[in-house]
N, C-alpha and C positions, 0 to 999 in steps of 0.2 A: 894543453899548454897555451894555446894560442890566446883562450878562453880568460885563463890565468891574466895574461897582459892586456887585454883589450880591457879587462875591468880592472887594474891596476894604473892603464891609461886613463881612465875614465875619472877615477878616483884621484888622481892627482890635477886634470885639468877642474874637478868639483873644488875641489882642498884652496886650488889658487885661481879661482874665478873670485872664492870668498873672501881672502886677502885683499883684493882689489878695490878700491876705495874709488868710484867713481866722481868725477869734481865737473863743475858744470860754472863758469861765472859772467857777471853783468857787471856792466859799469855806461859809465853816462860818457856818452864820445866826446863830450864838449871840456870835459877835465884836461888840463897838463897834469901829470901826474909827478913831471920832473921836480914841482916844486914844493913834494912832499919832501921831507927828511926828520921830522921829528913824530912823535903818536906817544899816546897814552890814551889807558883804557877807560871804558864808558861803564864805569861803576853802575849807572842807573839801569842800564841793558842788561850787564853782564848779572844782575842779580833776579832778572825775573827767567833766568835760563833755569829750566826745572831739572837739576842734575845737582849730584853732592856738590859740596862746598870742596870738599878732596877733589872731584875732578875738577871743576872749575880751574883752579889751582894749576893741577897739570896741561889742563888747555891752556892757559893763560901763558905758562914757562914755557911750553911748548912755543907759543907767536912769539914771546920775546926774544926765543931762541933765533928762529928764522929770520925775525926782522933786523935782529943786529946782523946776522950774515948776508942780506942783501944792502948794510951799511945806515939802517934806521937808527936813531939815538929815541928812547924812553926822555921825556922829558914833562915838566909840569905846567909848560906852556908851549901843548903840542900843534902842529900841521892839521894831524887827523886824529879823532877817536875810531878806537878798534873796539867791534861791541861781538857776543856770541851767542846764538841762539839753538838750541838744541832740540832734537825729537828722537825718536826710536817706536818701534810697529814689530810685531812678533810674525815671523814670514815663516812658512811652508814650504818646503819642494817634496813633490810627488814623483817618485820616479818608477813606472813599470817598466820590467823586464821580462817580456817570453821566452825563456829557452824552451827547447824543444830536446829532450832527454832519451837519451839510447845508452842504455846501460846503464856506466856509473855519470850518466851527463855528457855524455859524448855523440854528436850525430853531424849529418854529412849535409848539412845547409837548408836550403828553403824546400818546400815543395812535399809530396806525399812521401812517405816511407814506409814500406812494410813492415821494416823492422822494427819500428819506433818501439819502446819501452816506455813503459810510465808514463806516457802522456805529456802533456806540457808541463812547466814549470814556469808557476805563474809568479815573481818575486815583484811584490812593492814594496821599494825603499822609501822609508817617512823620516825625513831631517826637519827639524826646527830649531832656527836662531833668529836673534835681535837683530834688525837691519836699524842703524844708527846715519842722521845726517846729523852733520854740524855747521851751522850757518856761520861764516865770519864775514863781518861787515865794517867796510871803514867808511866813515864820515869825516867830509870836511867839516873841522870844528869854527870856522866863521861862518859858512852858510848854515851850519845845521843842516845836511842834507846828506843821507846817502850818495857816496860816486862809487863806489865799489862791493859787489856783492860776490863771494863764494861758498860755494854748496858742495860738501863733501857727504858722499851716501856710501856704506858698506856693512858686510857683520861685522860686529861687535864681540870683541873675545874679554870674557870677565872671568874667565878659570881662575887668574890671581892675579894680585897687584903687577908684578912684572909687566905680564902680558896684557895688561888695560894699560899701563903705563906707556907701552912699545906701540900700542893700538891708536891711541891719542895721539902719538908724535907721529906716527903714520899717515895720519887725517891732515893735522895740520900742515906738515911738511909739504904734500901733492897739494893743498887747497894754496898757500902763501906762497908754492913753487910759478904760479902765476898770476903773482901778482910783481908788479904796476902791469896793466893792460902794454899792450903794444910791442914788447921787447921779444926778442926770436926765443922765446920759450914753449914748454910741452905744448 
């Protein structure tokens, strides 16, 4: 039974290690960032992102969504352009496990045993998923310069629309959840 939960635990900390959308960001310290308030997207960027035109789309809904909830106005003579750059890498996890089998898989811990049955049991678990970053990037649109960079890394769930759709807003939500630099956030 014990046996039962311990890889039940194991399997549910694997399940939402993957959920986890790790975000990492840069910006230039010398920005006030107070006297952002408006943005519009960087068409020129956002087109050399190698991703459907469909996601694009939902990345894009996605930032508009969050920027108006941190009180940004979309406008046609922005603050800052918002640009997006995409990647994805096909990732492996190796996982061996040795049990040591007595009987029906049952035995009494480490060490020798006379009674052992069956020998070991030698199980490799072989997973492979997409590990997807999503780069969002604002630029001051008078300088022309990046001030703000972040980087969101995680698997990638494309089972079906829904859940690419829920997976995209996931990314963007944790990468725009910190931005402007400096405010008491994650």
């Amino acid at each position: 039974m014990k046996h039962i939960q311990i890889i039940g635990l194991l399997a549910v900390v694997f399940l939402s290690s993957c959920s986890v959308v790790k975000v990492t960001t840069d910006f230039d310290d010398d920005i006030d960032f107070k006297k952002y308030k408006t943005y519009a997207f960087y068409k020129s960027g956002i087109d050399k992102a190698e991703i459907s035109d469909l996601d694009k789309k939902r990345i894009l809904r996605a930032i508009e969504t969050e920027l108006e909830l941190q009180g940004f106005v979309k406008s046609t003579s922005p603050d800052i352009l918002v640009s997006i750059f995409t990647k994805s890498r096909e990732k492996v996890n190796l996982n061996q496990n040795n049990n040591f089998a007595w009987g029906a898989g049952f035995g009494w811990g480490w060490g020798w045993n006379p009674w052992l049955w069956n020998g070991a049991n030698n199980n490799l678990n072989v997973s492979q998923y997409t590990e997807g970053t999503l780069f969002i990037d604002f630029i001051d649109k008078n300088k022309k310069e990046l001030v703000w960079q972040g980087v969101g890394t995680g698997a990638l769930r494309t089972q079906n629309r829904a859940k690419k759709e829920e997976r995209i807003q996931e990314f963007v939500q944790e990468i725009i959840s910190r931005f402007p630099p400096g405010e008491d956030k994650n």
